[in-house]
N, C-alpha and C positions, 0 to 999 in steps of 0.2 A: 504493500500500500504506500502511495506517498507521503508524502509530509503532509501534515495537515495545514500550514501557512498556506500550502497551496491547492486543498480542498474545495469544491462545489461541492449541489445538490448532484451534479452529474457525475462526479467522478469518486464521490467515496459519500459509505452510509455513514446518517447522520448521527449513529451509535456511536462513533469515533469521536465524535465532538466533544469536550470538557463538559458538556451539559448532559449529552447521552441523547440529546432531545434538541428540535428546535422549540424554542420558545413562543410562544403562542402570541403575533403580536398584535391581537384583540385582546389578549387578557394583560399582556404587559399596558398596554394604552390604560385601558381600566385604570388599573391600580397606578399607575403613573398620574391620569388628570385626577385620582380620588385622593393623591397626598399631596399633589401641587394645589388642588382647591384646600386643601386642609391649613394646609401652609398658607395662602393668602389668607382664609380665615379668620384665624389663629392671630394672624398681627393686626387683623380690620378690626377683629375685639377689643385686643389690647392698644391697638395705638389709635383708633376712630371714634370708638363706640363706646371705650370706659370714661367714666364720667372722672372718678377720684383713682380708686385702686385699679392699676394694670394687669396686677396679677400677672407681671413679668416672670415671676418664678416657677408658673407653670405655663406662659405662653411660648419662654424662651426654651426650653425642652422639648415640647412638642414640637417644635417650629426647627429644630433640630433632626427629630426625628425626620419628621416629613420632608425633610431639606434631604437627609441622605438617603428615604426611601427614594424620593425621585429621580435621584440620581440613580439608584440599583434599577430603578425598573426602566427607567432610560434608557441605560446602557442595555440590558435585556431585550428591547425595542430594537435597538441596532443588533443586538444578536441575534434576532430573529431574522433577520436576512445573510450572517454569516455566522453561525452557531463554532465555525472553528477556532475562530478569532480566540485565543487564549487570554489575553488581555485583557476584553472585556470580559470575558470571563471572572475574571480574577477579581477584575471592578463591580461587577457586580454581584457577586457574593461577598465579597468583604464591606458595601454599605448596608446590603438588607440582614446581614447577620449582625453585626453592632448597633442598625437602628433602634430595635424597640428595649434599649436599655434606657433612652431619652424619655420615655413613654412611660417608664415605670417610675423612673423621679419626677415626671411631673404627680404622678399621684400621690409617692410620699411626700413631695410638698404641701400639697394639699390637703391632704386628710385630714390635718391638726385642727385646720379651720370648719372644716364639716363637723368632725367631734365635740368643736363648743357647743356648735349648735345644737347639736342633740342630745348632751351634757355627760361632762371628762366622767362624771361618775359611771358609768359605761363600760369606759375603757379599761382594759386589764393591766393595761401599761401607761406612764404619763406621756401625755400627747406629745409631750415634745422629743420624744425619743422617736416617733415616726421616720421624722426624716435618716437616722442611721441605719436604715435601711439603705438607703443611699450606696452609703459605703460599701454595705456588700455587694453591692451591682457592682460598684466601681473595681473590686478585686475580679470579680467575674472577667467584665470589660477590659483589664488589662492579660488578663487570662488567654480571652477572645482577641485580641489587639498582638500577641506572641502567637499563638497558634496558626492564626492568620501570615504573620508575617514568614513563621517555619513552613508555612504548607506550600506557598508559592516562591517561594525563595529558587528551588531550581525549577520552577513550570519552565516550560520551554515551547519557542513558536512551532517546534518542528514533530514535537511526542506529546504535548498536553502536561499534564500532571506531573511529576517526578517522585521521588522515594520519599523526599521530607516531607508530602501531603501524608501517608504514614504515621509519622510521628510528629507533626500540628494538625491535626485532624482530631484525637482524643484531648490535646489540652484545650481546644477550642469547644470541646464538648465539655471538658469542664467548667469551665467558664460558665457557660448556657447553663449549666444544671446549678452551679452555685446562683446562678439567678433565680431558678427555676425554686428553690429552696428560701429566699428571699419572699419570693409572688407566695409561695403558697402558705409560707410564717404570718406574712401579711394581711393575707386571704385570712385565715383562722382567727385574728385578731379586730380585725374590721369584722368579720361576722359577726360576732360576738358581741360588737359593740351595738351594728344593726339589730339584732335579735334582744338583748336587753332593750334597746332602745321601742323596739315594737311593741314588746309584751307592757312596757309602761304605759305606751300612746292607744295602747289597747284597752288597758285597762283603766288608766286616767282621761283619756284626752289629750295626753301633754307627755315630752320626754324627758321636759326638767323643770327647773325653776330659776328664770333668772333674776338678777336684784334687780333691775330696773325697770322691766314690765313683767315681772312675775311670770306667774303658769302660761305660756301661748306654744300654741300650735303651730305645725309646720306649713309651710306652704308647698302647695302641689310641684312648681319648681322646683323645691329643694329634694322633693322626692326625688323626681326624676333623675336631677342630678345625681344622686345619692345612685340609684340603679343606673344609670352609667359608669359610675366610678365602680361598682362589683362586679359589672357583666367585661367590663375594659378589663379587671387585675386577670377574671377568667382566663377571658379569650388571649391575653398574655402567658398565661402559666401554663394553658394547654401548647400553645406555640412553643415556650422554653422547652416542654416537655419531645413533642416532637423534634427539634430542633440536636436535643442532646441525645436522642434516639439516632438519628442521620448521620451528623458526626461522629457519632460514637464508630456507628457499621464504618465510616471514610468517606470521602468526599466523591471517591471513584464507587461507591457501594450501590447497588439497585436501590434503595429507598433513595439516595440522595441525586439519583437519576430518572425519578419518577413524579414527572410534572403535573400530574393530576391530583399528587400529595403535597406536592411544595404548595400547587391552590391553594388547597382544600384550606391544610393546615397551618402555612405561614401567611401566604398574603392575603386571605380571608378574614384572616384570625386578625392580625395587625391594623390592617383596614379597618375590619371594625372598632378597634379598639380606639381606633385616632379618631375615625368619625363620630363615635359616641363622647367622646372626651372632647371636641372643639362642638360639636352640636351643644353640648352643655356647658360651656364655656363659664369658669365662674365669675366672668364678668357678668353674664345675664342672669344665671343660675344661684349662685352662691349667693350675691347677695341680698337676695329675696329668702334668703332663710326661712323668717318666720314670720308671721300672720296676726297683727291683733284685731280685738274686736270692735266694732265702732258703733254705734247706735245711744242716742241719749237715754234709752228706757233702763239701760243694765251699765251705765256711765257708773255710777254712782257706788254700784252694787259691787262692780269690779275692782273699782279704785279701795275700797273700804275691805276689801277681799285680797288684794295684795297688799296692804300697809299693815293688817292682822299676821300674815305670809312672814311678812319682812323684818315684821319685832320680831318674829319666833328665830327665823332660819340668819339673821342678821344681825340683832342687837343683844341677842345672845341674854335675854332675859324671861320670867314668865310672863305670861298674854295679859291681861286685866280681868280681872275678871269678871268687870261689866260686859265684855265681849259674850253673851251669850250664845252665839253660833259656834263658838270653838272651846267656849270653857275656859276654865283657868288653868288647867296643868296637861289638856291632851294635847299630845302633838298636831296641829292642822293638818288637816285632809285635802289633797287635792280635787279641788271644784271637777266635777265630771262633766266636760264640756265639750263640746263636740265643735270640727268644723262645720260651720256653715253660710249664710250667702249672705251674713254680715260681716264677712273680714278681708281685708285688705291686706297686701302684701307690703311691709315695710319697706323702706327706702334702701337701709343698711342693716346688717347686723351686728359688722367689724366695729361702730364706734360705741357697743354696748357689753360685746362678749369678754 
């Protein structure tokens, strides 16, 4: 067979290729204009559309990611009319393999800010440890960033692959799987917090109490929000998962030349996770947190209802005991109050939590 620099569709099958496959370039376009829209998105939130908070520390990660998936699926796009090309090869596995580590710090940034909202009592851990999660991507990524650099180190225009793909092929899998071990610590810890947080809002009304408008309710946005940030860590941790299964077998191995699974399981998986994650952008998202109630009939009722709330949980003394709805020595009970089509979605939440 010849060299493959000097490969066509006519003269050598396209199994020979570094890909094993040509690339499909319908679905490389896809996933190319769905992370370059992401990308523009992403920064129309943060640099057009936020009013105060930019929320840079989770637009500039995203906007990362989606900067060097388009570049993978890019080059992919040009592979698709020369699949032997080694080069791009090379380029385009090493930005869609390192992208969605971008994607996973922007939601460790985040989450701290969603947990006030729904109240740190929740949390099994203090929120501010979220973001060290981080760090362990970061040992991943340099993991992935060496294994990388060992696997094409001798590719060659004339054979493909070479023997050090071999032996950068499994550290790059580790890598993946220390992330993979990350997504899912994370995953178990953020459940937990959602599921305490439910069975409260289930049974009260309310997931916590804040000082400064007491017992309120969440707003439909911030749900949503909330289930994109779980279905995103998902659709991430399954990808880690598949990802460290691929390299594990080698980069020349049939799963990692079989494009119907790289879909399915990478750029479906990632795709969604970036478009649920800038769809709910927590410039529009996040800070619609929470919901108060408005109407002058239960004005009164409320206000007199949280300042009872707030000597107890706040001034750190007993209630009076002229208070007859709460008593003198029981702890108050959260009002069993329900959304509904008197409440309004607050401006902020950041300048109370």
């Amino acid at each position: 067979m010849p060299s493959i620099a000097s490969c066509n569709f006519d003269t050598c099958p396209v199994a020979a290729s570094p890909y094993g496959y040509p690339p499909s370039s319908a679905a490389e376009a896809i996933f190319l204009i769905i992370h370059f829209g992401s990308l523009i998105a992403c920064l129309l939130y943060s640099f057009f559309l936020a009013e105060t908070n930019r929320w840079l520390e989770f637009s500039i990660p995203i906007s990362i990611a989606c900067f060097f998936e388009s570049i993978g699926y890019g080059v992919r796009l040009a592979s698709s009319f020369d699949p032997w090309n080694v080069a791009l090869y090379a380029t385009s596995t090493a930005f869609i393999i390192v992208a969605p580590a971008f994607v996973s710090a922007a939601i460790y940034f985040t989450v701290p800010e969603a947990i006030k909202i729904l109240g740190v009592e929740h949390s099994l851990i203090d929120i501010t440890r979220y973001p060290l999660f981080i760090w362990i991507d970061v040992v991943g990524f340099v993991l992935q960033l060496v294994g990388i650099i060992i696997s094409f180190s001798d590719l060659s225009a004339d054979t493909g692959l070479g023997h050090h793909a071999q032996i950068g092929s499994p550290i790059i899998a580790s890598g993946t799987a220390i992330q993979a071990i990350s997504l899912i610590s994370f995953l178990f810890l953020f459940s937990i917090v959602l599921l305490r947080a439910a069975v409260a809002n289930s049974q009260f009304g309310y997931t916590t109490f804040h000082p400064v408008h007491g017992f309120v309710p969440l707003a439909h946005r911030f749900k949503f929000f909330l289930a994109m940030l779980l279905i995103s860590t998902m659709c991430l941790f399954a990808r880690a998962l598949y990802e460290t299964i691929v390299l594990g077998d080698g980069l020349d191995s049939w799963t990692a030349k079989n494009q119907a699974l790289f879909a399915g399981l990478d750029s479906l998986l990632v795709g969604e996770a970036v478009v649920g994650l800038v769809v709910a952008h927590p410039v529009g998202f996040l800070r619609s947190g929470l919901e108060k109630r408005r109407g002058s009939g239960n004005t009164s009722m409320l206000v007199e209802e949280q300042r009872v709330v707030s000597e107890y949980y706040l001034g750190g003394r007993q209630l009076s005991t002229r208070n007859h709805q709460y008593g003198s020595r029981d702890r108050p009970q959260r009002p069993n109050r329900r959304i509904g089509d008197d409440l309004t979605p607050l401006g902020s939440t950041r300048n109370f939590i």
